[in-house]
C-alpha positions in Angstrom: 0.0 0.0 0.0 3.1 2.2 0.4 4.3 2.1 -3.3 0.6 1.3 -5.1 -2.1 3.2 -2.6 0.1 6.4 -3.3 -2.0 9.9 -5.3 0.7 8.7 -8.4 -1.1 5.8 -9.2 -5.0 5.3 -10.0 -7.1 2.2 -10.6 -9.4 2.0 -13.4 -12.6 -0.2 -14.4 -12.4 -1.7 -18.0 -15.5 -2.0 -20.3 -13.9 -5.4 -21.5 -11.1 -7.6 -19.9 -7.6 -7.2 -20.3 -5.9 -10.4 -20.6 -2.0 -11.1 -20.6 0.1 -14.4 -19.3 3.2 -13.9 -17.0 5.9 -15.4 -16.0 8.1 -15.8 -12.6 10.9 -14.7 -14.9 8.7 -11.4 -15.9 7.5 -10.5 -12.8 10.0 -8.0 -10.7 8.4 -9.2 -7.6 7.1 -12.3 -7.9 4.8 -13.9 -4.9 2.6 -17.3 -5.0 -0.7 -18.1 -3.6 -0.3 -18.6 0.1 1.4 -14.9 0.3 -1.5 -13.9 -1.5 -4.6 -15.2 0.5 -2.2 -13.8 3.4 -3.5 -10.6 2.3 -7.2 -11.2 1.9 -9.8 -12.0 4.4 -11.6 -15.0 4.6 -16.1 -14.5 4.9 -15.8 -16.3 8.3 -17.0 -13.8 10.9 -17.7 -11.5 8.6 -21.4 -9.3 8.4 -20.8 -6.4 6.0 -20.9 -6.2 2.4 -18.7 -6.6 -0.8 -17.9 -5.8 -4.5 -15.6 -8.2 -4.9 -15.4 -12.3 -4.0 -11.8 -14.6 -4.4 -12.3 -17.9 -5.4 -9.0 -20.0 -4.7 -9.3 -23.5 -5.8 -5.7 -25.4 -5.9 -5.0 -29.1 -7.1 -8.0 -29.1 -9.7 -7.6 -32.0 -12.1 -9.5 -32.3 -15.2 -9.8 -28.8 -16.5 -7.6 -29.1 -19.5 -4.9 -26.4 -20.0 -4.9 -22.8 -18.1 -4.8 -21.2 -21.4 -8.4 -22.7 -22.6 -9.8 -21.6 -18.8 -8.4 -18.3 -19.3 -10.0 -18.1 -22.3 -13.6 -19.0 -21.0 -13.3 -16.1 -18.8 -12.3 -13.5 -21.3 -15.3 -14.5 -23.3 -17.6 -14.2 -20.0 -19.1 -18.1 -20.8 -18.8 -18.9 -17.4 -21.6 -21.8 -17.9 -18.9 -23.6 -20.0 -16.1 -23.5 -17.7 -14.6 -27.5 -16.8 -17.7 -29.0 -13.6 -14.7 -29.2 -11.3 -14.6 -24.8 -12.0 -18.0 -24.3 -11.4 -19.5 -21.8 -9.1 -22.2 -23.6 -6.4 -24.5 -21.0 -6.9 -26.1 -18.8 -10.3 -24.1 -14.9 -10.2 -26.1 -12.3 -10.0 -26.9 -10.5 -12.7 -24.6 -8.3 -14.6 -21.2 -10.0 -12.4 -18.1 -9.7 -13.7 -15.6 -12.7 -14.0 -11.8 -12.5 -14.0 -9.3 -15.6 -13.1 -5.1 -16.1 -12.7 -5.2 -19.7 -13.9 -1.5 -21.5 -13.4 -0.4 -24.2 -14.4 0.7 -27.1 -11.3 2.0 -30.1 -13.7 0.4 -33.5 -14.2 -2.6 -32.3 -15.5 -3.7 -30.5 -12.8 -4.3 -26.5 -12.3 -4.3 -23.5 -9.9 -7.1 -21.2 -10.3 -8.2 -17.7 -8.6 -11.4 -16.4 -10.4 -12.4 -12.8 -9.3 -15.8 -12.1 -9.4 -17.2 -8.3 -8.9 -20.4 -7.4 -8.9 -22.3 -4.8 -9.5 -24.2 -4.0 -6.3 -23.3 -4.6 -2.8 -23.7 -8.4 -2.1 -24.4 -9.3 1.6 -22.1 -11.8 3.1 -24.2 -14.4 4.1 -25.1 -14.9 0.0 -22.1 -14.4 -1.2 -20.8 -17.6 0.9 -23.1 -19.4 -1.6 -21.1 -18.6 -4.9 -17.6 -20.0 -4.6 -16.6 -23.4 -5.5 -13.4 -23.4 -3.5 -12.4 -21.0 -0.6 -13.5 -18.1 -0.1 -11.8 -14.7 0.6 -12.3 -11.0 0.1 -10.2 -8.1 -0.2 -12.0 -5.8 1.8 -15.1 -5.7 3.5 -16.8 -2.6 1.9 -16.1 -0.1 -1.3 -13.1 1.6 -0.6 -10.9 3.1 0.5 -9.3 3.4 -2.9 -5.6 2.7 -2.1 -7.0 -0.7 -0.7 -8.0 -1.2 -4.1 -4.8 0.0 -5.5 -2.9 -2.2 -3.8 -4.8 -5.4 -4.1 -4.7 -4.6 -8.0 -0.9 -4.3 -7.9 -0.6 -8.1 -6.1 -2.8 -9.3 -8.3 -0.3 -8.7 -11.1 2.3 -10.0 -9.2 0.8 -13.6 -9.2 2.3 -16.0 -12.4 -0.3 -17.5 -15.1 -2.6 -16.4 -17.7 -4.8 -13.2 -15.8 -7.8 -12.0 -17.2 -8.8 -8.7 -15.2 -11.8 -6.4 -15.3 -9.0 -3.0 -13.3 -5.8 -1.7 -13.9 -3.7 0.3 -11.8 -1.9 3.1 -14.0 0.4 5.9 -13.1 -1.1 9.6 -13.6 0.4 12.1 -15.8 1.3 15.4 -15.4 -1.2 16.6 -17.7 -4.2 14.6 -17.0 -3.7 15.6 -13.1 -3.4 19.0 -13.8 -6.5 18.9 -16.2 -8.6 16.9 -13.9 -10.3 19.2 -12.4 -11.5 21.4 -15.5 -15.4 20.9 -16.6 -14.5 21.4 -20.4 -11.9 18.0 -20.2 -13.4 16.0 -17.2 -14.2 13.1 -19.3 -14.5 9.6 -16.7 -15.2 6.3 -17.8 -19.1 5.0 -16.9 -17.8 2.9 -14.0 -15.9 5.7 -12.1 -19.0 8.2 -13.1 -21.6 5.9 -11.2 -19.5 5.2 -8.1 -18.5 8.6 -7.8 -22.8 10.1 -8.1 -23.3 7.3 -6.3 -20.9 8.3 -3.5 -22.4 11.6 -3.9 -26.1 10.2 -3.3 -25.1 8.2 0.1 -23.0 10.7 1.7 -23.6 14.2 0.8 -25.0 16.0 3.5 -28.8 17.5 2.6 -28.2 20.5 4.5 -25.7 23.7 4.3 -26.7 26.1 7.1 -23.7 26.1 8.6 -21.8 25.0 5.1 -21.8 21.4 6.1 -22.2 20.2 2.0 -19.9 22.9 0.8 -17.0 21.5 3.4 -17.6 18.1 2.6 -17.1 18.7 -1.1 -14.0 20.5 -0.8 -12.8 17.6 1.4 -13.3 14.8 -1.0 -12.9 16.4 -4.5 -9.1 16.7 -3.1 -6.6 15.1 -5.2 -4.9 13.5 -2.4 -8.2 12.1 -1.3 -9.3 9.0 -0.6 -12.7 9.0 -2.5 -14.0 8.2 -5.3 -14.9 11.8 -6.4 -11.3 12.7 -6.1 -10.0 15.2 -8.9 -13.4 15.7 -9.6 -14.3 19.7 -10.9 -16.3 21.2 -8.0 -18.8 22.7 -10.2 -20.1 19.1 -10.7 -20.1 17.9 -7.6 -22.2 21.0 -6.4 -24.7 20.2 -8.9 -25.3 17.2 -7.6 -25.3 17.7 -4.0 -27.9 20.0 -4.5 -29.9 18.4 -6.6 -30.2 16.0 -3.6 -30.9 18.7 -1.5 -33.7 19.3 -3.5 -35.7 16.8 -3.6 -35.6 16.5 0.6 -37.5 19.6 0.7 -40.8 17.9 -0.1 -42.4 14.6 0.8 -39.7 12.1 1.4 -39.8 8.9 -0.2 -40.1 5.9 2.2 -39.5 2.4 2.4 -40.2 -0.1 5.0 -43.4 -1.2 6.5 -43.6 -4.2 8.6 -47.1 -4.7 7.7 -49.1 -6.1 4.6 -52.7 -6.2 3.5 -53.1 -9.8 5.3 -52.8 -7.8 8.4 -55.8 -5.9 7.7 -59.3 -7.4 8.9 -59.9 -11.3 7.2 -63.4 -9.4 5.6 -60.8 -6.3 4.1 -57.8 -9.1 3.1 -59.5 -11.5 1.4 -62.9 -10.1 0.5 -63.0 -6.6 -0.4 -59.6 -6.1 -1.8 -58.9 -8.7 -4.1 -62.2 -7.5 -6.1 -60.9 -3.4 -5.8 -56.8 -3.7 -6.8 -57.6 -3.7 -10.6 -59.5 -0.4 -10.0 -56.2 0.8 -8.1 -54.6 1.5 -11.3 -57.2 3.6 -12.5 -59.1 5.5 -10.1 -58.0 7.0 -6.7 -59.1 5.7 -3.0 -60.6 7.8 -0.7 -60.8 6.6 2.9 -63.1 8.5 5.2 -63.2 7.7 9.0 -63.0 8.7 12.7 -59.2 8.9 14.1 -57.6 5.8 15.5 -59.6 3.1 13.3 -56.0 2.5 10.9 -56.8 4.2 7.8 -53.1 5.3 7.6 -51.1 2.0 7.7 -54.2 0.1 6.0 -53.4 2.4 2.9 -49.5 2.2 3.1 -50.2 -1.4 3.1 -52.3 -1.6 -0.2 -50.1 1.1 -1.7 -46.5 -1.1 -1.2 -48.9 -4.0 -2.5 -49.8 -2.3 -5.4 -45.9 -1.0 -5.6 -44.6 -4.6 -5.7 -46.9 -5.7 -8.7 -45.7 -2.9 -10.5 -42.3 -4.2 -9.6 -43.3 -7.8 -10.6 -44.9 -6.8 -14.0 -41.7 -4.3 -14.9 -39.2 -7.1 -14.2 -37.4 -4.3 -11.9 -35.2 -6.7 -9.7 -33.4 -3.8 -8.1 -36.2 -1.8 -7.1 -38.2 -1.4 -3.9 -41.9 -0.1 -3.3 -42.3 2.8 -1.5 -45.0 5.6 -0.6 -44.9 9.6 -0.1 -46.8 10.5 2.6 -47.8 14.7 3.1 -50.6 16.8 4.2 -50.7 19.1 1.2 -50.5 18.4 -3.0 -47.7 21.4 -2.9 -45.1 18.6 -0.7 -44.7 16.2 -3.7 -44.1 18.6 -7.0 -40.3 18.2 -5.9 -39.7 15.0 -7.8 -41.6 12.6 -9.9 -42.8 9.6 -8.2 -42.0 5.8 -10.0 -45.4 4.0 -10.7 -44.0 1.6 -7.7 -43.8 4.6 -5.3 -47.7 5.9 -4.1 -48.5 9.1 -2.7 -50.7 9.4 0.2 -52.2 12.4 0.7 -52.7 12.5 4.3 -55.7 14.4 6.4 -55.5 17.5 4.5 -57.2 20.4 5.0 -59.8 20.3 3.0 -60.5 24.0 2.4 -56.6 23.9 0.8 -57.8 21.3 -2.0 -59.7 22.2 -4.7 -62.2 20.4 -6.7 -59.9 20.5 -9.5 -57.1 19.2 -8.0 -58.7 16.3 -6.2 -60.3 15.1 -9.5 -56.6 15.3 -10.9 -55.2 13.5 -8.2 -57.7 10.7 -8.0 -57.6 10.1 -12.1 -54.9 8.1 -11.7 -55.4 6.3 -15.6 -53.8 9.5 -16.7 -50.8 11.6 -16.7 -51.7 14.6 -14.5 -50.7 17.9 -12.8 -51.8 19.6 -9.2 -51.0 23.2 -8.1 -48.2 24.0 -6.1 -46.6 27.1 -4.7 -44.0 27.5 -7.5 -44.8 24.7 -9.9 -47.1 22.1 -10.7 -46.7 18.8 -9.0 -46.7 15.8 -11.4 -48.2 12.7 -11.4 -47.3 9.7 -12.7 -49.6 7.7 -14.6 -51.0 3.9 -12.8 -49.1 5.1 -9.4 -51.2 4.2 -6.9 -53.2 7.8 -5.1 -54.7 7.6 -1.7 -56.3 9.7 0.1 -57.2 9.9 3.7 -59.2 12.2 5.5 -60.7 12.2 9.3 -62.7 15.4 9.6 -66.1 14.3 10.1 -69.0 15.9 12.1 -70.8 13.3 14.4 -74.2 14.1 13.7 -76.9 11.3 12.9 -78.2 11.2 9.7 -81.8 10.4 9.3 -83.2 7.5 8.0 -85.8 8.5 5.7 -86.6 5.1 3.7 -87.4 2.0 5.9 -85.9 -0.1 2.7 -82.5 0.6 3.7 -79.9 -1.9 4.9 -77.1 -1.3 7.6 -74.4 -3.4 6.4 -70.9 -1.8 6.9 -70.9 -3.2 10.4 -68.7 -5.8 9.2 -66.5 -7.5 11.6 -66.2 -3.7 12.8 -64.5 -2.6 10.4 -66.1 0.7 11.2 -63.9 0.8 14.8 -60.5 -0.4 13.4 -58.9 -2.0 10.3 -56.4 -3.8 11.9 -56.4 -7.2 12.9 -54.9 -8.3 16.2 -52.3 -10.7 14.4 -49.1 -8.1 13.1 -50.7 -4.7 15.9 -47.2 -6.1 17.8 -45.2 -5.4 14.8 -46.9 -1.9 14.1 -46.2 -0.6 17.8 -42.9 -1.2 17.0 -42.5 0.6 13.6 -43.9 3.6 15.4 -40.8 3.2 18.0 -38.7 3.3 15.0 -37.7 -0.2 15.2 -38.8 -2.2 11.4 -39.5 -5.8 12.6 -41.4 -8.3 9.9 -43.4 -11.5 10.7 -42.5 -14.7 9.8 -45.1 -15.2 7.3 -44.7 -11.6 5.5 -42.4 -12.6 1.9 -45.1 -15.3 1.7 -47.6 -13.1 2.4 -46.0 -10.5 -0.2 -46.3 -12.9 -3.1 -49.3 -14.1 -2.6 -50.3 -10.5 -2.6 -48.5 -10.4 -6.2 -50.5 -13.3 -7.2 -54.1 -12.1 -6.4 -53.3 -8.7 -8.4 -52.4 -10.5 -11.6 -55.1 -12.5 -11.4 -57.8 -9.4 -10.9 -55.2 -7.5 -13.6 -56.1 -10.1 -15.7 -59.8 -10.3 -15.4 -60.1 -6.3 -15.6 -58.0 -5.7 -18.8 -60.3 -9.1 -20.5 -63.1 -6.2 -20.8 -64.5 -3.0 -20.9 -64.2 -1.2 -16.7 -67.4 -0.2 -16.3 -68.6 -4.1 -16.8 -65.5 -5.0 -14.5 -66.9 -2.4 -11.7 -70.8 -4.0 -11.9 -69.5 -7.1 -11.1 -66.9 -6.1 -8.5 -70.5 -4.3 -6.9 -72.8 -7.0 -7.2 -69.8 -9.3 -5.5 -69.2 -6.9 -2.6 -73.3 -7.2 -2.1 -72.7 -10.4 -2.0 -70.3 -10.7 0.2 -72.0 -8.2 2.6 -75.3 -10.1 2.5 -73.2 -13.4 3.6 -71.2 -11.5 6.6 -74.8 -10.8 8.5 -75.8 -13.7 7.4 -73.0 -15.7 9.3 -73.5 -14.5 12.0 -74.3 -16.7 14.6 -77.3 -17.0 17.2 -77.0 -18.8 20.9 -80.6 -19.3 22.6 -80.8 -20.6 25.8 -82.3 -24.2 26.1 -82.6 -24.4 29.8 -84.6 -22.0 32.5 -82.8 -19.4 34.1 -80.6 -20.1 36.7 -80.4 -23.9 36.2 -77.0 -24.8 35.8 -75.6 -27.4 32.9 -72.2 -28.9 32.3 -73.5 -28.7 28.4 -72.6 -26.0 26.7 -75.0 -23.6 24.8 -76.4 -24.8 21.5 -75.3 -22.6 18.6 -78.4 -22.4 16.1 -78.0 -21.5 12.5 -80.1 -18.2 11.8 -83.7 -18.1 10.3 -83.7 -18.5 6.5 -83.9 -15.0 4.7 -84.5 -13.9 1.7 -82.0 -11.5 0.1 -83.9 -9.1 -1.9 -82.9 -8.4 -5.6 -81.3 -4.8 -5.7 -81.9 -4.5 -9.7 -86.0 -4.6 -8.3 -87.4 -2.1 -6.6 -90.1 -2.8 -3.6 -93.7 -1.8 -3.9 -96.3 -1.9 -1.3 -99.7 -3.6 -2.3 -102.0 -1.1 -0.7 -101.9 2.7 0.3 -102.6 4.2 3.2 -105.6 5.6 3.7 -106.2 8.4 6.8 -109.4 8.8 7.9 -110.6 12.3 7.8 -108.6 15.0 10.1 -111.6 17.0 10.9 -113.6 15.8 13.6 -117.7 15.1 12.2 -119.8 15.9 15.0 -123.7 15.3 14.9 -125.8 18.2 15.3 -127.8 17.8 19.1 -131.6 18.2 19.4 -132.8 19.9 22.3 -134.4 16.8 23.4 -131.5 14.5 23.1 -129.7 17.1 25.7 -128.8 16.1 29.4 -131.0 18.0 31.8 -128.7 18.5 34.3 -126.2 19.2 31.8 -123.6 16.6 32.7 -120.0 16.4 31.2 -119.8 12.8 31.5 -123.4 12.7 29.1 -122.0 14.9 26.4 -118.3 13.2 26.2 -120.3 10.2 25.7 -122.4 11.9 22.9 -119.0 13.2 21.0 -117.4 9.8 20.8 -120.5 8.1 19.8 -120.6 10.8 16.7 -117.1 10.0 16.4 -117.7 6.2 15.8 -121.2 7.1 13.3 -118.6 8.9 11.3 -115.6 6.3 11.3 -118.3 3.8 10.1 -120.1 5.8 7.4 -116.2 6.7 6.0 -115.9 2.9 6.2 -119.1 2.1 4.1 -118.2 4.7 1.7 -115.0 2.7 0.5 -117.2 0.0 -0.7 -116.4 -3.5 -1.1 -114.1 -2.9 -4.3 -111.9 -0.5 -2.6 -108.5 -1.3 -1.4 -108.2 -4.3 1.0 -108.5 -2.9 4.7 -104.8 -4.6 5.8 -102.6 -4.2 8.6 -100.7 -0.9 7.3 -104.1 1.0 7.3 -105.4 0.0 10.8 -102.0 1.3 12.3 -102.4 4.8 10.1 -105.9 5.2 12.1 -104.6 4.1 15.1 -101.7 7.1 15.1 -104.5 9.5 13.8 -106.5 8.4 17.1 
């Protein structure tokens, strides 16, 4: 690390392998394989990371010569290398493969293949890969005169190399150059370590001119970073353009919970029939506080973020969900259709008509109002909405025919199930914990929206949304009907070792929504105006009682009652239960 991790030398990534075979004779410094591995770290007790996996196998017979294994590698058909030289488990995608192949005599060979990969690979799955031993160079990117270094022994090791880095000596010019914006010209490799640097340890804020140190520390030519040399113009840029987008909503990921967590009628009822819909239209959730309309949404919006994951063949990405209180919080960036936005108990005098028809039209490509710009939104991402400002007042109930059915296994109180509620009081501690059963529960989640996916695009929406309403009927109409009913079969007080029979319920009929009810009959009132009789002079009391003439004004009362009741006739309507009640509330 003395000579090679120096600022004189550099390492560079190659867009295609550079291949050469060396000699003891050639090498100024020669060293074999046990001085090597001396220098690398074997993956026992190890928990970070790596770029970069050594596979030593030694003794290997049966592989032909090192030439023709050298050769594989240079042509990246790993899948024909000899059986004894293949890995135990598939490389990731877009890996890299290098190998020092040397020759042992007798027909046998000693092999180091180098494999790099493109993403940080956790330890525990990289101790999968290798055929052979396994070692690494270093436990996490950097630092580069690490890399430097380990390049340099590399080429100190005899056989035929094919490598994917080279470690080069700057020159005068191109280190005085190197920090110009006009002639800063790097490779594709260095350009998306270096943003990608940039992206994982810029700091967001400047008050006290935290970003603006930090890039003058590591753009330093004698620093060990990966943006070293680099103009500071560009590394501005960037920083800030980071900065940015922390202003606004910030994008999350994470949840412990998924939509199996939600109530069994919600899970595996309700949703399944609504997730087509998702990609179209909106969701509005209205409700008191504390029933779990917030993580009941995050959980359909990750749901909905991993089938458009699944269906985009995006291996790399992960769901996630903008949560804010106002439309003006998300026109910093532009969401992926994988990432929802939750628009979060607004208030609702802030949100116009306008732009809560734009953000609940979700088949489209739309814009909502902000303070300096619009906010865009991207088309088939998933838009929720969630809103608790209710007035408890009772609502009345002005047509007997209707049903109370959203009392389903009070949904109405809370959401949640008691099965992950452990998990969620966690999360809000900060602390992200998942159940055993959630990657199971996750793809099944994947399956049930390809399958709906597939039913809604087979026709027109409008026939797809009848059907998804006559099915919820239905499944309301069988919730209350499953209820169950426990009668008492002994007197009260009497005590049984038997335990209380459970009786089905009484057979119902479900009425036919497409049909509307009529009643036979009508009512009928009698007459509001009381009839009285005229009195003769004779027919009056002589002493003039009260008793005498109450008696006299209820018999007029029944003479009238019964002449109303001759003068419907027999062909009038049928005198049935609905019209005795009317004329008992009019008496």
């Amino acid at each position: 690390m003395r000579v090679y991790g120096g600022k004189q030398w550099r390492f560079e990534s190659l867009a295609a392998p550079r291949c050469e075979s060396k000699t003891s004779a050639s090498i100024e410094n020669p060293m074999s394989i046990s001085d090597f591995l001396s220098c690398c770290r074997p993956l026992n007790g190890l928990r970070a990371a790596t770029m970069m996996l050594v596979d030593v196998q030694q003794d290997v017979e049966n592989c032909g010569s090192a030439e023709n294994v050298a050769a594989v590698c240079q042509e990246q058909r790993i899948e024909s290398l000899p059986a004894a030289l293949q890995f135990a488990h598939a490389l990731p995608a877009h890996s890299k493969v290098g190998c020092i192949a040397m020759e042992k005599g007798h027909g046998k060979l000693d092999v180091i293949k180098l494999v790099t990969f493109q993403d940080k690979m956790a330890i525990r799955d990289a101790t999968k890969i290798p055929a052979g031993s396994a070692y690494v160079p270093f436990s996490r990117p950097g630092p580069w005169a690490v890399k430097k270094a380990f390049q340099s022994l590399l080429d100190r090791l005899p056989g035929h190399h094919v490598h994917w880095g080279t470690v080069t000596r700057w020159e005068a010019q191109a280190k005085n150059s190197a920090s110009s914006s006009s002639t800063w010209s790097p490779d594709t490799d260095t350009l998306l370590q270096g943003v990608a640097f940039i992206n994982d340890h810029a700091p967001e804020t400047d008050a006290n001119n935290e970003q603006y140190t930090w890039i003058l520390l590591n753009i330093r030519e004698d620093a060990e970073s990966p943006i070293a040399g680099w103009p500071e113009g560009k590394v501005r840029i960037m920083a800030q353009n980071k900065s940015k987008a922390s202003n606004g909503a910030t994008l999350q990921k994470g949840f412990p919970l998924t939509t199996f967590s939600l109530k069994p009628f919600l899970a595996e009822k309700l949703l399944p029939v609504l997730y087509p819909l998702f990609v179209c239209y909106g969701v509005v959730a209205l409700g008191w506080p504390g029933v779990g309309k917030t993580p009941a949404l995050i959980a359909v919006i990750l749901a909905m973020g991993r089938y458009h994951i699944h269906r985009l063949q995006e291996e790399d990405a992960v769901p996630g969900w903008r949560r804010a209180k106002s439309l003006d919080n998300f026109r910093h960036q532009v969401a992926n259709v994988y990432e929802g936005i939750f628009l979060d108990d607004p208030n609702r005098e802030n949100v116009s008509m306008a732009d809560l028809k734009s953000f609940l039209t979700v088949e489209e490509e739309q814009t909502t109002s902000g303070r300096y710009n619009d906010a865009k939104l991207t088309r088939n991402c998933m838009r929720a909405y969630a809103s608790n400002d209710l007035d408890r007042e009772d609502e009345p109930l002005d047509d007997s025919r209707i049903f109370i059915t959203g009392e389903v296994d009070e949904l109405h109180k809370d959401l949640l199930s008691e099965k992950d509620k452990p998990l969620y009081s966690k999360y809000k501690l900060g602390i992200v914990e998942y159940g055993p059963q959630w990657e199971q529960e996750t793809q099944q989640e994947v399956r049930t929206i390809s399958l709906g996916m597939e039913k809604f695009a087979a026709g027109r929406p409008e026939v797809y949304i009848k059907d998804a309403n006559e099915k919820i009927e239905a499944e309301l109409w069988r919730a209350r009907l499953a209820q169950s009913v426990r009668l008492s079969d002994r007197p009260e007080g009497e005590s049984s070792q038997e335990e209380e029979t459970v009786l089905p319920p009484p057979p119902v009929i479900i009425p036919n929504p497409a049909l509307r009810c009529h009643r036979i009959g009508q009512f009928h009132y009698p007459p509001a105006k009381r009839l009285r009789t005229k009195s003769r002079p004779e027919e009056a009391p002589a002493d003039g009682s009260s008793a005498d003439l109450e008696a006299l004004a209820q018999a007029a009362e029944m003479d009238a009652v019964e002449e109303w009741q001759e003068s419907t006739g027999p062909d009038g309507d049928d005198f049935e239960a609905d019209t005795e009640a009317a004329i008992f509330l009019h008496e």
